[in-house]
C-alpha positions, 0 to 999 in steps of 0.5 A: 503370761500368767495363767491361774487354773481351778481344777486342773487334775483331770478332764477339761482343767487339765487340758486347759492347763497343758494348753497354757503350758505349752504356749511356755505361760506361768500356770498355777493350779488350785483343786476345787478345795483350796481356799477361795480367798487363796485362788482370789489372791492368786488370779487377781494377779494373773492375766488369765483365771480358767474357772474349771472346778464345779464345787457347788456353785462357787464358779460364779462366786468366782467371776463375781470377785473377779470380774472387775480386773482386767484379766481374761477368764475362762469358765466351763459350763455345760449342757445341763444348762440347757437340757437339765439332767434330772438325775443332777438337778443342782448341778443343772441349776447351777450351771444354768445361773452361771450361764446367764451371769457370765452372758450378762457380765460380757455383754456390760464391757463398761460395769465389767473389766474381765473379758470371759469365755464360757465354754459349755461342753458336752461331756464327751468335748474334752476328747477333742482337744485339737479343736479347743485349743484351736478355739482358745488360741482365736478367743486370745486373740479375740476377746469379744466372743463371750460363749462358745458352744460345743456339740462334740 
């Protein structure tokens, strides 16, 4: 499997590119600094793009261009969505916008080829690793779950 990671340094990129490594994928990683039309060439080929890296709101430019491929793609949201940080509130919005397209994406399987996952974490959820590969190796296998939370 080919597998395309935006931001997978550190945190939750990194776990999530171990996690396709040790299921022997072909992984590639970019850092949210290479060139979008560098990551598009790339992942428009891949079977599954992991949208990890927040750089300003490019994460739903990202699932914009990608989503009339047929691949899966994984996208890291978060709480802030939700409960806005008031010391981030950018960031809150951002990832509030990308919460409602990824959501209106899958639920429109005819206008939309992707199969998408968002992940909305705590900051603390990568420290239980276990359970999010556990969560992925059940969304592989069943890709009509379009968002899973994490309280952890």
């Amino acid at each position: 499997m080919k597998v395309v990671v935006l931001g997978g340094s550190k945190g939750l990129g990194q776990l999530l590119s171990a996690y396709f490594k040790l299921k022997n994928s072909d992984v590639k990683e970019f850092s949210k600094n290479s060139s979008f039309d560098e990551v598009i060439a790339v992942a428009k080929t891949c079977d599954v793009f992991v949208c990890n890296a927040y750089a300003d709101g490019t994460q739903i430019n990202y699932i914009e261009t990608l989503k009339d491929y047929n691949i899966k793609i994984i996208v890291s949201g978060s709480i802030a969505a939700d409960s806005p940080d008031p010391n981030m509130p950018v960031y809150s919005l951002d990832k509030k916008n990308l919460r409602e397209r990824v959501i209106e994406l899958s639920q429109s399987r005819n206008t939309c080829k992707a199969s998408i996952l968002l992940l909305t974490l705590t900051g603390t959820a990568v420290n239980e690793y276990q359970t999010i590969h556990n969560t992925l190796d059940y969304w592989m296998e069943n890709d009509t779950i379009n968002e899973i939370r994490f309280t952890i």
